[in-house]
GUTI-994672 format. One record per residue (C-alpha): residue in three letters; z, y, x. Coordinates in nm, 3 decimals, padded with zeros to 5 digits. Example, Ala and Ser with C-alpha at 12.3 -4.5 7.8 and 13.67 -1.06 7.14 Angstrom:
BEGIN
@aa Ala | z 00.780 | y -00.450 | x 01.230 $
@aa Ser | z 00.714 | y -00.106 | x 01.367 $
***
This chain:
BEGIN
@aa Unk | z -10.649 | y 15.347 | x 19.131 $
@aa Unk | z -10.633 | y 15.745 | x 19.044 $
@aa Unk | z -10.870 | y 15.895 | x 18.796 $
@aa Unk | z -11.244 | y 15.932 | x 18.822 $
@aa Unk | z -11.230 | y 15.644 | x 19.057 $
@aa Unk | z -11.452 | y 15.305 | x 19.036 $
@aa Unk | z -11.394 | y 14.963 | x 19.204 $
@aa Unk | z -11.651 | y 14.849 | x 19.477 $
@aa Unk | z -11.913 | y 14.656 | x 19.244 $
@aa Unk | z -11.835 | y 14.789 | x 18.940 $
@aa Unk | z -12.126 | y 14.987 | x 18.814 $
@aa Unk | z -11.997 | y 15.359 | x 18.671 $
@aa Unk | z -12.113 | y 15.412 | x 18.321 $
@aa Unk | z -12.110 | y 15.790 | x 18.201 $
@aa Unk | z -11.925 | y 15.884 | x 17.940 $
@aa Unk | z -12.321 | y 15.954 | x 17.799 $
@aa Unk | z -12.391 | y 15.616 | x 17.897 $
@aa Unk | z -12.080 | y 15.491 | x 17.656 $
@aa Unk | z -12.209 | y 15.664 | x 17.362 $
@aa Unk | z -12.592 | y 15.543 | x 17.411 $
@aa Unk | z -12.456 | y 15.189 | x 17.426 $
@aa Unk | z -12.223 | y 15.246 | x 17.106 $
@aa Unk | z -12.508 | y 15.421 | x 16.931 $
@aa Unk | z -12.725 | y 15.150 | x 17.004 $
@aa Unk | z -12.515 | y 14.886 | x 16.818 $
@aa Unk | z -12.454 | y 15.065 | x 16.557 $
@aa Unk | z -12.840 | y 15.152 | x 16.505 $
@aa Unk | z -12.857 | y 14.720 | x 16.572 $
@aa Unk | z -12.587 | y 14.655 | x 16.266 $
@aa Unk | z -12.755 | y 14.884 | x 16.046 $
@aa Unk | z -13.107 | y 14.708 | x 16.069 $
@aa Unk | z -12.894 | y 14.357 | x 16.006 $
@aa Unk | z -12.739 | y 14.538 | x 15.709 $
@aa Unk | z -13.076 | y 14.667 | x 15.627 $
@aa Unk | z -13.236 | y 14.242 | x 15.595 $
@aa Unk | z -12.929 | y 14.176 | x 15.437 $
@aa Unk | z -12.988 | y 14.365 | x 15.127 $
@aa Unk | z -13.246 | y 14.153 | x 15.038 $
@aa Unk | z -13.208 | y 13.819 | x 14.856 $
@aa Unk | z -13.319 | y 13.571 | x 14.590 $
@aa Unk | z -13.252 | y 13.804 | x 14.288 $
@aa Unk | z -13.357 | y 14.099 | x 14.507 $
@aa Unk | z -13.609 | y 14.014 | x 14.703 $
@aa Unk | z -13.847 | y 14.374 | x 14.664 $
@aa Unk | z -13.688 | y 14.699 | x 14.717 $
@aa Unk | z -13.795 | y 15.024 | x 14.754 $
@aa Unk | z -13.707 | y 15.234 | x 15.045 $
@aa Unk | z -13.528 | y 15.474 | x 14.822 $
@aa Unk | z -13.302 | y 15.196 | x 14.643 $
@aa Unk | z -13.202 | y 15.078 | x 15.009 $
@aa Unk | z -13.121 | y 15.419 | x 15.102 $
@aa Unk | z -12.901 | y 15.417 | x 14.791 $
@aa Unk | z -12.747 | y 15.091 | x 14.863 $
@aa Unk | z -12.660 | y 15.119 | x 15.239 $
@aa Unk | z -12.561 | y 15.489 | x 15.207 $
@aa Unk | z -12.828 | y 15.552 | x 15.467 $
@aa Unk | z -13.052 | y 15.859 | x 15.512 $
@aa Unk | z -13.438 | y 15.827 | x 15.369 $
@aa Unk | z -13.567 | y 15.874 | x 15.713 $
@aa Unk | z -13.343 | y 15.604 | x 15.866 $
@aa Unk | z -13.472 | y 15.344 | x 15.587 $
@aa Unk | z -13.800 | y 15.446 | x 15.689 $
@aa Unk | z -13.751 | y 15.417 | x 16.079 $
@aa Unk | z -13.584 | y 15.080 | x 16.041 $
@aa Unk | z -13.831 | y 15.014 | x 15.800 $
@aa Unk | z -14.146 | y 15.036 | x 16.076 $
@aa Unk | z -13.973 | y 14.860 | x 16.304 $
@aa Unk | z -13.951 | y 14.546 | x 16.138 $
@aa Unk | z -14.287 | y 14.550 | x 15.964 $
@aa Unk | z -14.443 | y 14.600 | x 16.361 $
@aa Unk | z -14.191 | y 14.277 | x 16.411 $
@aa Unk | z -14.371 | y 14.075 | x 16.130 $
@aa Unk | z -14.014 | y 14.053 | x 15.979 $
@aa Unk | z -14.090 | y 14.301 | x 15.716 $
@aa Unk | z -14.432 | y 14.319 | x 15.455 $
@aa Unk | z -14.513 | y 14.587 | x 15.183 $
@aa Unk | z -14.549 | y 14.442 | x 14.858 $
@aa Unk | z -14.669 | y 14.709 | x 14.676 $
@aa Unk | z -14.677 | y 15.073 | x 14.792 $
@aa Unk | z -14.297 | y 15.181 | x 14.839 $
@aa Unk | z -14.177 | y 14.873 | x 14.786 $
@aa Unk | z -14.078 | y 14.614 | x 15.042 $
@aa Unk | z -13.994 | y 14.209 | x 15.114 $
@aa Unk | z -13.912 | y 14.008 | x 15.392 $
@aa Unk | z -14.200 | y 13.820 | x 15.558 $
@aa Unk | z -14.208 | y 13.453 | x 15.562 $
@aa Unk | z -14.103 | y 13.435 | x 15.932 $
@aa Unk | z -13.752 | y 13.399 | x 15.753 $
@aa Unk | z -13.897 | y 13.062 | x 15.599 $
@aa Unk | z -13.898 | y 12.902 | x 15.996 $
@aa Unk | z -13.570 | y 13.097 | x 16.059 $
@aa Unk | z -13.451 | y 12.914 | x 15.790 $
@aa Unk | z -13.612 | y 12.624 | x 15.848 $
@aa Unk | z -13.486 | y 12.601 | x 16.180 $
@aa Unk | z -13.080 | y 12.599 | x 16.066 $
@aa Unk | z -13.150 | y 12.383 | x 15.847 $
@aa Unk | z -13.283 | y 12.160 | x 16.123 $
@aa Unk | z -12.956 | y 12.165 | x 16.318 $
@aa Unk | z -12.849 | y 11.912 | x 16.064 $
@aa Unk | z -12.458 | y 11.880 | x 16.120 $
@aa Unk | z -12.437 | y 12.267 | x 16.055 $
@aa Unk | z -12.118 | y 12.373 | x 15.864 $
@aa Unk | z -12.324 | y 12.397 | x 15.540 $
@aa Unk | z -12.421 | y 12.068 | x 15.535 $
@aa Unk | z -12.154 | y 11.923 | x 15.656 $
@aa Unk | z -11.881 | y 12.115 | x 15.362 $
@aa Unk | z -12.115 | y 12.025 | x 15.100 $
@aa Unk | z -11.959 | y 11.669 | x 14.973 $
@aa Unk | z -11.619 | y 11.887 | x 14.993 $
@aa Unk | z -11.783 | y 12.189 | x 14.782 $
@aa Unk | z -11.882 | y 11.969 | x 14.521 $
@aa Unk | z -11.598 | y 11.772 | x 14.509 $
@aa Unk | z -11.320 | y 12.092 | x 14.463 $
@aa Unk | z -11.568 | y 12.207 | x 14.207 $
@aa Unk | z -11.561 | y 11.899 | x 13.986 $
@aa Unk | z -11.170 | y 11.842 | x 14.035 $
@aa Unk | z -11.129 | y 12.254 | x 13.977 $
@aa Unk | z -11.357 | y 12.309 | x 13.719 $
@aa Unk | z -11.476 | y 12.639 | x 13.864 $
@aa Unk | z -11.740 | y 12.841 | x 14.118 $
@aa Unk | z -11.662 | y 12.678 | x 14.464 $
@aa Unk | z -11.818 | y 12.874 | x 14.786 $
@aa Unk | z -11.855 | y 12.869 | x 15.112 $
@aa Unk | z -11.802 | y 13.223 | x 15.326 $
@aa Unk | z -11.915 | y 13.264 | x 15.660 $
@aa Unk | z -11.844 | y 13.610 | x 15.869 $
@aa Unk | z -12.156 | y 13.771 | x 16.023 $
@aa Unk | z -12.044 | y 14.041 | x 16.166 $
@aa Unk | z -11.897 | y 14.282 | x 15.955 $
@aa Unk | z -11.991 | y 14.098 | x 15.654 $
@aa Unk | z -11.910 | y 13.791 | x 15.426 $
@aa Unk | z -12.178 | y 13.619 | x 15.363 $
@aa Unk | z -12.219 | y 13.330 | x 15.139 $
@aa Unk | z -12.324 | y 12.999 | x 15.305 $
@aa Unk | z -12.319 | y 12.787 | x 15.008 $
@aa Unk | z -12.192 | y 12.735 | x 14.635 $
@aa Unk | z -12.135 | y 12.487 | x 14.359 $
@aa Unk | z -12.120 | y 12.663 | x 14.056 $
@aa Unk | z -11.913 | y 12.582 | x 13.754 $
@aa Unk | z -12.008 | y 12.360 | x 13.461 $
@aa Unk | z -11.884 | y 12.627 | x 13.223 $
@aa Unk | z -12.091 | y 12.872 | x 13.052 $
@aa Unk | z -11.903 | y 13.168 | x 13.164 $
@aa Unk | z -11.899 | y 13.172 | x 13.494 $
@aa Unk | z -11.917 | y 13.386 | x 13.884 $
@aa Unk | z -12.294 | y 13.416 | x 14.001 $
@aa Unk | z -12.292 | y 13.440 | x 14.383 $
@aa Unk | z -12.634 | y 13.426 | x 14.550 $
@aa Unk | z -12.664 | y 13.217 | x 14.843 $
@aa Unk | z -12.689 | y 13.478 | x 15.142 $
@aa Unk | z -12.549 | y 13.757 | x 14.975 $
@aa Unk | z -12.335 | y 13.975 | x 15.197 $
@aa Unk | z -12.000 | y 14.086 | x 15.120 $
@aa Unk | z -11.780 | y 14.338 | x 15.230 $
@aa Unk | z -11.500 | y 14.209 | x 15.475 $
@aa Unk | z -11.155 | y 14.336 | x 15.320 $
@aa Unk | z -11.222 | y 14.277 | x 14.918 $
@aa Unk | z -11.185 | y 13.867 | x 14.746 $
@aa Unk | z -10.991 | y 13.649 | x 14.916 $
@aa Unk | z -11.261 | y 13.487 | x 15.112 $
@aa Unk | z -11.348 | y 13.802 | x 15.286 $
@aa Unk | z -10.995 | y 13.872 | x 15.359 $
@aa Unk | z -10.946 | y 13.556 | x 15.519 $
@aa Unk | z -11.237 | y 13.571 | x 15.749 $
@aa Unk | z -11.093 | y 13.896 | x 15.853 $
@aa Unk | z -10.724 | y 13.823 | x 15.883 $
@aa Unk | z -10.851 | y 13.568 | x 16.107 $
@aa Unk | z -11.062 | y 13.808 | x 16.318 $
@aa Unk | z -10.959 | y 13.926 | x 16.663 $
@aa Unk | z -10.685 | y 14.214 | x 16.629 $
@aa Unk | z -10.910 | y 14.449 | x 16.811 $
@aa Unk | z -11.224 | y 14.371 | x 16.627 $
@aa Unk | z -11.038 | y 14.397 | x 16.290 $
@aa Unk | z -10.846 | y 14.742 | x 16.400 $
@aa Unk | z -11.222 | y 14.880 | x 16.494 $
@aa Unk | z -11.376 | y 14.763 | x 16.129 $
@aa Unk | z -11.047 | y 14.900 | x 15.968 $
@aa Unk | z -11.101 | y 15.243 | x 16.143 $
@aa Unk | z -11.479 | y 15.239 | x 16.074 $
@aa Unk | z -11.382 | y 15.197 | x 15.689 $
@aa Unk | z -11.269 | y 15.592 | x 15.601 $
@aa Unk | z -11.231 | y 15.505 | x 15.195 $
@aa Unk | z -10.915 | y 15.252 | x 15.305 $
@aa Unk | z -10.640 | y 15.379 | x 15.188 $
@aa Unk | z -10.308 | y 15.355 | x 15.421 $
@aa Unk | z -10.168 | y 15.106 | x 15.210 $
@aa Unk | z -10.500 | y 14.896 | x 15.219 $
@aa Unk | z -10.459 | y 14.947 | x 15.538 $
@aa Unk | z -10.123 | y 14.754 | x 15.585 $
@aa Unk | z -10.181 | y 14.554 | x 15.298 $
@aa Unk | z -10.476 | y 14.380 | x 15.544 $
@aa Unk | z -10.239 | y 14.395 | x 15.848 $
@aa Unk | z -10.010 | y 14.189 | x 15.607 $
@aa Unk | z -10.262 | y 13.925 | x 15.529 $
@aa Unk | z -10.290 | y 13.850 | x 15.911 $
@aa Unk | z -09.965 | y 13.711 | x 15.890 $
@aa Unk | z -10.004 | y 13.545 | x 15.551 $
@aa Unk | z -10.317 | y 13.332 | x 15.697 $
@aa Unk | z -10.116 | y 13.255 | x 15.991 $
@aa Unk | z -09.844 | y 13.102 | x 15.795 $
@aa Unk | z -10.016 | y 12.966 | x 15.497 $
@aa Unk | z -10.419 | y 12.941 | x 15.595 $
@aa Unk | z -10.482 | y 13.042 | x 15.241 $
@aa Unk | z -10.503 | y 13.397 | x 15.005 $
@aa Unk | z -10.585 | y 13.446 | x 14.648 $
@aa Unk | z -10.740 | y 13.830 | x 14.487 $
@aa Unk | z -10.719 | y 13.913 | x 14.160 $
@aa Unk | z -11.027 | y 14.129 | x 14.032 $
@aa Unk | z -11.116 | y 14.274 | x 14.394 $
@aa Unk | z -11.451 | y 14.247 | x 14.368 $
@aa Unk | z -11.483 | y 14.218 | x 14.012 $
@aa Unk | z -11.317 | y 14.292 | x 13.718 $
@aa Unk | z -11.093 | y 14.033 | x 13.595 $
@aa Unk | z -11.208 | y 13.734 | x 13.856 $
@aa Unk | z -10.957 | y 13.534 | x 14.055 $
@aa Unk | z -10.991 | y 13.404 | x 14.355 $
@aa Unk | z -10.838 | y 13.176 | x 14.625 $
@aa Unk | z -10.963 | y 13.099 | x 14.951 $
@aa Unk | z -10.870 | y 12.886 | x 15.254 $
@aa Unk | z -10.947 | y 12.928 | x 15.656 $
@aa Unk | z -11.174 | y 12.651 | x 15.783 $
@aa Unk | z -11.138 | y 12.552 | x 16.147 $
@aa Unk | z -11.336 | y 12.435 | x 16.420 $
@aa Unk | z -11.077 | y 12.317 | x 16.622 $
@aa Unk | z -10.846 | y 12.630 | x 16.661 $
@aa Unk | z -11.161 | y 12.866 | x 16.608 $
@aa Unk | z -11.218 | y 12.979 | x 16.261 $
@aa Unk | z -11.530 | y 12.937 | x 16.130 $
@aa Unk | z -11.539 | y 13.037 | x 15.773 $
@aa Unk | z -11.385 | y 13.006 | x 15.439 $
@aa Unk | z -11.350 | y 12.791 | x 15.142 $
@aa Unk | z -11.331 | y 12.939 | x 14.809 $
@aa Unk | z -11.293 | y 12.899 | x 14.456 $
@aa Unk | z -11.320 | y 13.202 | x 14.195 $
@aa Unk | z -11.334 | y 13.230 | x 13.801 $
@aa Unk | z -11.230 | y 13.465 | x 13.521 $
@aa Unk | z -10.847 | y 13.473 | x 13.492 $
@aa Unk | z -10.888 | y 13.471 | x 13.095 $
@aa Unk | z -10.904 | y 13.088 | x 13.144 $
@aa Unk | z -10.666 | y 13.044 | x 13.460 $
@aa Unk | z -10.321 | y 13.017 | x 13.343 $
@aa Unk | z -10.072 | y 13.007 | x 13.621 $
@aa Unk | z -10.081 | y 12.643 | x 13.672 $
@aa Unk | z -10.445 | y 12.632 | x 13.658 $
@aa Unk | z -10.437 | y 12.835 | x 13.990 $
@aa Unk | z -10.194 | y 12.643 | x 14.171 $
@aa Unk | z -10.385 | y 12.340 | x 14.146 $
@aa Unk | z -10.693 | y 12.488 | x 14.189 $
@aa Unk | z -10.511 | y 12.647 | x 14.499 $
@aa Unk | z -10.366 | y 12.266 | x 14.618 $
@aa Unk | z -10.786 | y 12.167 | x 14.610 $
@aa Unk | z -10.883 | y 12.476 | x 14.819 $
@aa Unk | z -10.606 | y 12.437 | x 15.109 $
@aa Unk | z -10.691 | y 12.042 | x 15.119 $
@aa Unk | z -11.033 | y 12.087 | x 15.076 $
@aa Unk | z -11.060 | y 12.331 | x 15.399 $
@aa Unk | z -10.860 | y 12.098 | x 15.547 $
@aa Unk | z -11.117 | y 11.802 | x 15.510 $
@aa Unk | z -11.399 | y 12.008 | x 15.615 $
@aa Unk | z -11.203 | y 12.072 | x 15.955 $
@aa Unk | z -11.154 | y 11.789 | x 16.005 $
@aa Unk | z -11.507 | y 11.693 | x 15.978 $
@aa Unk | z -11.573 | y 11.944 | x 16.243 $
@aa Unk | z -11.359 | y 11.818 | x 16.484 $
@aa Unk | z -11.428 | y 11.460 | x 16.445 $
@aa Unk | z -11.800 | y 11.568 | x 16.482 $
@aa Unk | z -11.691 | y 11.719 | x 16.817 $
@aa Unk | z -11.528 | y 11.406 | x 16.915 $
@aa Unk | z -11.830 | y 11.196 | x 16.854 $
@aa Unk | z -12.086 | y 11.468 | x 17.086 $
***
């Protein structure tokens, strides 16, 4: 077929077209991004502090903003200052009624590595271009990693995150890598390195990627052959000798192992 030419059926799409449709996603991922800054320890925010946080423009806050208060999926809590609605209470309210969801289902396992590892045990799913996590059981000790349920993470730093996108589709994980301009070329290959890693092993461990001085090891979980999220442990190094971590990494891998096959014996029994 020569240039400029479209198959019978095939509807043409300017080049115009293209760019509406990418625009429009991007505007889409933003607004996510936008309901994803909010959680249990920051549940009001100000326009202003959002625009900070997303490295957004004022006036895009503020469209976004208007659009989900007309939605009911956004209130004003005080002038400037905004909260989700509690629409989200039957949004959540209706995963929760799925009842063999992932998060229920991992639970026994999360609390099981965490007693037999003795540190912050979490569950990361990928939405979109985010880690988010599902679920935690926190360590017994007083110094410990605070994750907040729900709180979204960027995809390429801790091992969880790196997992979930090692495990992405190449050409979803080339378009997020060329979307991220502050990568470096060797963070670059460093992340086309982990693809193989997961492949081969299933597992990856970070040291102080997302904080200073935190260690972190993570496992793929499986539905099946699809992978559906991550299981992960993380606490300060200062009391993870090298031992320490290899056991704690033994619980991870066997622990996402369990959980997948939970999955697929609940598939079985559908």
């Amino acid at each position: 077929m020569s240039d400029g030419t479209v198959a019978e059926g095939t509807p043409a799409v300017s080049a115009q077209g293209r760019s509406t449709r990418r625009s429009g996603a991007e505007s889409s991922r933003k607004v996510l991004h936008l309901l994803m800054a909010f959680s249990p320890q920051r549940h009001t925010r100000s326009a202003a502090e959002l625009a900070t946080v997303l490295d957004m423009p004022i006036s895009s806050i503020y469209r976004y903003l208007s659009v989900l208060r007309e939605e009911g999926l956004v209130e004003e809590a005080r002038p400037g200052e905004y909260r989700l609605s509690w629409l989200f209470v039957s949004l959540a309210n209706a995963a929760r009624a799925a009842g063999d969801s992932l998060e229920v289902l991992a639970k026994p396992v999360l609390k099981s590595v965490a007693e037999a590892g003795g540190e912050t045990t979490l569950l990361i799913r990928r939405v979109g271009w985010s880690a988010i996590c599902a679920d935690r059981v926190e360590s017994p000790h007083p110094v410990r990693l605070q994750f907040d349920q729900g709180q979204p993470m960027i995809l390429h730093q801790g091992s969880a995150s790196r997992v979930l996108l090692a495990s992405m589709k190449e050409a979803e994980r080339e378009r997020y890598l060329a979307a991220m301009s502050q990568l470096t070329e060797a963070e670059r290959e460093q992340i086309r390195a982990d693809v193989d890693t997961v492949a081969r092993l299933g597992w990856l461990e970070s040291f102080g990627e997302v904080d200073e001085g935190i260690w972190g090891a993570s496992a793929v979980i499986k539905d099946g052959v699809e992978v559906v999220g991550a299981l992960g442990v993380a606490g300060p190094l200062f009391r993870l000798q090298h031992a320490d971590r290899a056991r704690i990494i033994d619980l991870v891998v066997s622990g996402a192992a369990e959980i997948s096959k939970i999955l697929v014996d609940r598939s079985h029994r559908v």
